[in-house]
C-alpha positions in Angstrom: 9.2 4.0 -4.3 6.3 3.0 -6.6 3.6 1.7 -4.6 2.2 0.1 -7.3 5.0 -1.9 -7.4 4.2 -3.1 -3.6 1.1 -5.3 -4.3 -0.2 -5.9 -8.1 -3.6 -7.5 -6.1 -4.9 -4.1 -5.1 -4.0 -1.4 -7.8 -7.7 0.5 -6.6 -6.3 1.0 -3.1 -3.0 2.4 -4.2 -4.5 4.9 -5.7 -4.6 7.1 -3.0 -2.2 8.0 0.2 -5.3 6.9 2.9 -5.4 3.8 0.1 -2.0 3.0 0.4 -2.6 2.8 4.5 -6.0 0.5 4.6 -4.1 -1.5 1.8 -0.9 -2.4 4.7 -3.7 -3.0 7.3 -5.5 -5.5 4.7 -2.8 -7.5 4.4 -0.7 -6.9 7.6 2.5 -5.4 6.3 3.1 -2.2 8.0 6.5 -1.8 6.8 8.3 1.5 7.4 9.5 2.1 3.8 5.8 1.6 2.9 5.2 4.0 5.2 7.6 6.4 4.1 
């Protein structure tokens, strides 16, 4: 999966693994295919 496709509001986060993580706190998602 593209996690750029997850949340076109953050592309800066997504740029990075650790990104990808504070970006699923920020907005509460936790979801496992996020996740990976």
């Amino acid at each position: 999966m593209d996690p750029s496709l997850q949340c076109s509001i953050c592309p800066r986060w997504l740029a990075s693994l650790q990104g990808l993580v504070m970006h699923e706190e920020a907005h509460g998602l936790h979801r496992g295919d996020a996740r990976g």
